[in-house]
RODO-2510 file (C-alpha; in nm, 4 decimals, decimal comma):
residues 222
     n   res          X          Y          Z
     1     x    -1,8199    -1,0940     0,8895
     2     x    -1,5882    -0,8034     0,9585
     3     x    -1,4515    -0,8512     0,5962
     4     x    -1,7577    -0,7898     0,4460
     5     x    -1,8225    -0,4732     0,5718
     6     x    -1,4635    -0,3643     0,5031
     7     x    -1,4853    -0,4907     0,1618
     8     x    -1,7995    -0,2469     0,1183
     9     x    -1,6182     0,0481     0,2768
    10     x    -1,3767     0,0636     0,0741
    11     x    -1,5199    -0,0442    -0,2520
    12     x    -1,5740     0,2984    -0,3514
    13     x    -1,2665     0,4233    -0,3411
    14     x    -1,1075     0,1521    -0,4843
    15     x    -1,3055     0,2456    -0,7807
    16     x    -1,1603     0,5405    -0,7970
    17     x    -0,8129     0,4167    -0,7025
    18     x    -0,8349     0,1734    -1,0168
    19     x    -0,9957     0,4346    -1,2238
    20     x    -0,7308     0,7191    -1,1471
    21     x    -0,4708     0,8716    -1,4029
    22     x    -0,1808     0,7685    -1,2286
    23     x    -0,2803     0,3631    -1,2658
    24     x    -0,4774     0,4215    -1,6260
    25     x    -0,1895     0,5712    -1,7398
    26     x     0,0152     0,2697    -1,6705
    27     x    -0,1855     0,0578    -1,7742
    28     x    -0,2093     0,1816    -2,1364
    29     x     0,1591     0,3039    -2,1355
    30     x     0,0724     0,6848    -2,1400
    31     x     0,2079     0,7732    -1,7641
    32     x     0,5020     1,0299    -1,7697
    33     x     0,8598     0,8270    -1,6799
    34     x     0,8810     1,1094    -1,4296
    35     x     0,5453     1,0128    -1,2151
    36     x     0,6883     0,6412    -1,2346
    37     x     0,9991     0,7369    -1,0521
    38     x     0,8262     0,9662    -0,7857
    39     x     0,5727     0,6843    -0,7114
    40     x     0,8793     0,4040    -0,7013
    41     x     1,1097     0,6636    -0,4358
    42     x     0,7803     0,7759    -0,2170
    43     x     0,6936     0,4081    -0,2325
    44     x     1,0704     0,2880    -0,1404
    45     x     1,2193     0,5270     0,0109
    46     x     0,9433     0,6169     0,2902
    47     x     0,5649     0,4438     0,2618
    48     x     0,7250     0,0809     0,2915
    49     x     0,9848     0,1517     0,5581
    50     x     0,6867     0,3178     0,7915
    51     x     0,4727     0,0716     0,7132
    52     x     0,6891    -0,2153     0,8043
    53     x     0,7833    -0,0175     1,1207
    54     x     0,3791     0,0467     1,1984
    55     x     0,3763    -0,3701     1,1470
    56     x     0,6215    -0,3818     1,4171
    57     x     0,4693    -0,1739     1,6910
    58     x     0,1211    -0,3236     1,5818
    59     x     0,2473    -0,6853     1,6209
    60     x     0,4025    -0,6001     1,9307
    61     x     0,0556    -0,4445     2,0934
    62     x    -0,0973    -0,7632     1,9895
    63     x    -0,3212    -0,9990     2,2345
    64     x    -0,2868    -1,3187     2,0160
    65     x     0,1056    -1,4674     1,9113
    66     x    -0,1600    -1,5376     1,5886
    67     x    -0,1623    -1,1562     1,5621
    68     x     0,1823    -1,0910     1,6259
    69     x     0,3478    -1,4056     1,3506
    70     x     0,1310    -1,2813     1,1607
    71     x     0,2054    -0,8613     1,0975
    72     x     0,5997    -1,0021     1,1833
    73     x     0,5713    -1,1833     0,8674
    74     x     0,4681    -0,9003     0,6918
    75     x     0,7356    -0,7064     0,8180
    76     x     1,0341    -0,9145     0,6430
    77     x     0,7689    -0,9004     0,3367
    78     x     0,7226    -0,5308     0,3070
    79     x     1,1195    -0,4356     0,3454
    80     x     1,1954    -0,7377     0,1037
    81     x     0,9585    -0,6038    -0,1608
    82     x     1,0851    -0,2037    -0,1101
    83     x     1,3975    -0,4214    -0,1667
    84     x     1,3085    -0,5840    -0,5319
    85     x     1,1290    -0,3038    -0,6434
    86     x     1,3779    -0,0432    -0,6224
    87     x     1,6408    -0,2568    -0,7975
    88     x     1,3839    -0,3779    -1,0868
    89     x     1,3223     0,0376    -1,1354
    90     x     1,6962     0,0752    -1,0960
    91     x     1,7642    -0,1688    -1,4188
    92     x     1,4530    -0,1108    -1,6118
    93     x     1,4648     0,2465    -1,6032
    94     x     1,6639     0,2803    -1,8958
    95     x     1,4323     0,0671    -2,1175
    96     x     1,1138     0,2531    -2,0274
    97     x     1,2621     0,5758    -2,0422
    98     x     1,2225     0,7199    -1,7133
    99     x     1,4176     0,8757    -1,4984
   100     x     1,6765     0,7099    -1,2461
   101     x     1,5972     0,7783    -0,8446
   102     x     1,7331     1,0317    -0,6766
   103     x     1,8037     0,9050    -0,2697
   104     x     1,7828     1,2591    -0,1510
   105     x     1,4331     1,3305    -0,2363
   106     x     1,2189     1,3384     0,0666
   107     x     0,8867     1,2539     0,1376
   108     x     0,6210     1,4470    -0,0618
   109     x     0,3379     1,5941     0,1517
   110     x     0,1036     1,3249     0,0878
   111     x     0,3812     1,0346     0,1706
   112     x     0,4908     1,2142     0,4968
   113     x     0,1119     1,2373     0,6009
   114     x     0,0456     0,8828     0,5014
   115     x     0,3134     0,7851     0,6972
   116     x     0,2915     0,9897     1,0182
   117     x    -0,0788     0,8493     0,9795
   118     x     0,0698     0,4944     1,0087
   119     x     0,2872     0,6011     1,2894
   120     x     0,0135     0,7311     1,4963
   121     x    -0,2046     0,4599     1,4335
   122     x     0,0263     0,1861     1,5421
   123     x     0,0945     0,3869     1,8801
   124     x    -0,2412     0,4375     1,9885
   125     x    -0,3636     0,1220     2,0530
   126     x    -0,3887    -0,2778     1,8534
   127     x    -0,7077    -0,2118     1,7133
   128     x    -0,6529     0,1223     1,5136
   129     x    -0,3019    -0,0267     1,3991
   130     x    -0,4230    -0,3062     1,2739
   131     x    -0,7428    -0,1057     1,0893
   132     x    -0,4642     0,1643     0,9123
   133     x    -0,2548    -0,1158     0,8204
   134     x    -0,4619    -0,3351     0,6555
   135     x    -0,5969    -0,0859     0,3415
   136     x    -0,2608    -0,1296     0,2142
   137     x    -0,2365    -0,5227     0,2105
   138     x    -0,5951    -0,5038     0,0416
   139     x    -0,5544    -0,2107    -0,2369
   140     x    -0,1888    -0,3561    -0,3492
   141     x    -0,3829    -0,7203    -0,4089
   142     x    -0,6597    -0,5733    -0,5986
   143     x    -0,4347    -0,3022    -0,8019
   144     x    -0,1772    -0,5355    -0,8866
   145     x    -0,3871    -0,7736    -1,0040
   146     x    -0,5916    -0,5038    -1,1982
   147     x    -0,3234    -0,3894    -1,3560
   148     x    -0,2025    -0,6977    -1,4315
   149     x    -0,5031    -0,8637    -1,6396
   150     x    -0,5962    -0,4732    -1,7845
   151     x    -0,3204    -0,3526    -1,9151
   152     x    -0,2315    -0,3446    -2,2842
   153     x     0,0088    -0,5934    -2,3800
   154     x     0,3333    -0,4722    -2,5437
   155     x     0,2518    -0,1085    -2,3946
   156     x     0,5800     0,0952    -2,2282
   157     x     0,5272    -0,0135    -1,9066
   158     x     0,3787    -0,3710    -1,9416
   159     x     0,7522    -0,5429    -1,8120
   160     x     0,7199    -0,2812    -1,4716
   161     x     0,3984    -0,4456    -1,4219
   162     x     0,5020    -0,8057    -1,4110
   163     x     0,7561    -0,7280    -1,1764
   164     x     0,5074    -0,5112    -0,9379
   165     x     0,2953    -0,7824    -0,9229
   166     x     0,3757    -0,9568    -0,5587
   167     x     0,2888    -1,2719    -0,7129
   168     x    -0,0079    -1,5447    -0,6520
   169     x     0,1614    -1,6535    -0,3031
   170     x     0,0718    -1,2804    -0,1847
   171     x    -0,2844    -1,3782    -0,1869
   172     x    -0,2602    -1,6266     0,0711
   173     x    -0,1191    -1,2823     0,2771
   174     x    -0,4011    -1,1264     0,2484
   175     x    -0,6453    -1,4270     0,3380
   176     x    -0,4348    -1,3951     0,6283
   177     x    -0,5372    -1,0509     0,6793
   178     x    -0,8746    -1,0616     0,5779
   179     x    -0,9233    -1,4043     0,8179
   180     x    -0,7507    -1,1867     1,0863
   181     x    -1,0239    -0,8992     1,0521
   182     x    -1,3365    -1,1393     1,0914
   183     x    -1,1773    -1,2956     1,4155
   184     x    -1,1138    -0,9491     1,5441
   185     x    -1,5234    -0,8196     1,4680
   186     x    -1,5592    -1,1307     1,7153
   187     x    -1,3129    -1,0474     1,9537
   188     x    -1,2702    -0,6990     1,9983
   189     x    -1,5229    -0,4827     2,2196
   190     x    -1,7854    -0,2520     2,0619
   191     x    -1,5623     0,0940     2,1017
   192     x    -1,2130    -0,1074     1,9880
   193     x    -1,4534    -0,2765     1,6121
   194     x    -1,5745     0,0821     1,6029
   195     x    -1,1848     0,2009     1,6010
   196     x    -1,0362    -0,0334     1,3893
   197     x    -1,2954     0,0111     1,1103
   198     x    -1,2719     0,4189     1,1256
   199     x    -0,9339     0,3879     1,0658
   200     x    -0,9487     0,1292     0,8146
   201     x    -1,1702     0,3858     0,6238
   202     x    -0,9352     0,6757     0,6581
   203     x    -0,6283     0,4858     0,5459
   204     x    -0,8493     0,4319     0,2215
   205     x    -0,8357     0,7344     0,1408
   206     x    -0,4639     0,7985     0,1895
   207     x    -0,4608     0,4643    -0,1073
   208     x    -0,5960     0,7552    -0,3032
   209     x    -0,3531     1,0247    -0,1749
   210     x    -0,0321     0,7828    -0,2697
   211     x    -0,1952     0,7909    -0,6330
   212     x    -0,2637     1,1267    -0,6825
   213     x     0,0267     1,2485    -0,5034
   214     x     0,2213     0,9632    -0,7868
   215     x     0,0457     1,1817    -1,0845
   216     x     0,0753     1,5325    -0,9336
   217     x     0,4702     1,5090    -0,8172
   218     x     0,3491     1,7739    -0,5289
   219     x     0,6254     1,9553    -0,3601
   220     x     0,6698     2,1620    -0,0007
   221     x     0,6210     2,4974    -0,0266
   222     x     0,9443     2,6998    -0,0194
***
């Protein structure tokens, strides 16, 4: 099964997704307030947004209306979550001692790759849109839930991550997904399953990217 070998892909880097500062330090409570904010605007403000837009033009290049309901109900799902996120930051901000947003920071170098990456992905053809899309569906399942049943209890930011959690209904999503991915290594020809997977395994990476570029705070060059 497709899922399988996707799994395997990006097991690796998931390893070092889970492993990295940015999520360590939130799950033991040691994360800067500052890194917190940056990863709730980049999140908010840009990633969610162009991936719900990358959804669209994905769903709309699809063969199967299975394809398209589908990614469309991820759409309303993506902008709804951007939605509760940024006002859960908004009032718990105070409490954790961490900044409040600021709406005119733009996208960090990292977020504006990640999502010009989506962008381009969705316009080229089904197959790579649905391959960059779906790292993000799988890392936010397996992070939230790590974070959820590792972090210490009582710690600064242990009320942030019950409210980042999506929740158990999100799982059935990403069944969806994953279900989605093994009818496709059936369907699709040999050069589109070769497509879809190499941009599955790039959009891994940028999972990594989002985290680092969380910790780091990186800016443009003046």
């Amino acid at each position: 099964m497709l899922q399988e070998e996707l799994k395997e892909l990006a097991a690796p880097i998931l390893d070092k997704v889970t492993a990295h500062p940015f999520w360590s330090g939130l799950r033991d409570g040691s994360l800067p307030g500052e890194s917190l904010a940056h990863f709730v605007h980049q999140d908010t403000a840009h990633l969610l947004p162009a991936y719900a837009r990358s959804l669209a033009r994905t769903a709309a290049a699809a063969r199967s209306d299975r394809y398209t309901a589908l990614l469309g109900r991820s759409i309303t799902g993506s902008l709804e979550a951007r939605d509760k996120l940024r006002e859960a930051y908004g009032n718990l901000a105070p409490e954790l001692g961490a900044p409040q947003l600021d709406p005119e920071a733009a996208a960090d170098p990292a977020t504006h790759a990640h999502c010009s990456f989506f962008q381009a992905a969705s316009a080229t053809s089904f197959a790579a849109g649905f391959g960059a899309l779906l790292p993000m569906v799988w890392f936010n399942f397996q992070v939230s839930n790590h974070l959820l049943e590792h972090h210490t209890p009582g710690s600064r930011y242990a009320k942030w991550i019950e409210i980042y959690h999506p929740g158990e209904g999100y799982g059935y999503a990403v069944k969806g997904f994953m279900a989605a991915a093994d009818r496709l290594g059936e369907e699709l020809s040999g050069p589109e399953r070769a497509e879809l997977v190499d941009h599955f395994a790039v959009s891994t990476r940028y999972e990594w990217a989002f985290a680092e570029g969380s910790w780091s705070r990186p800016s443009w060059p003046l």
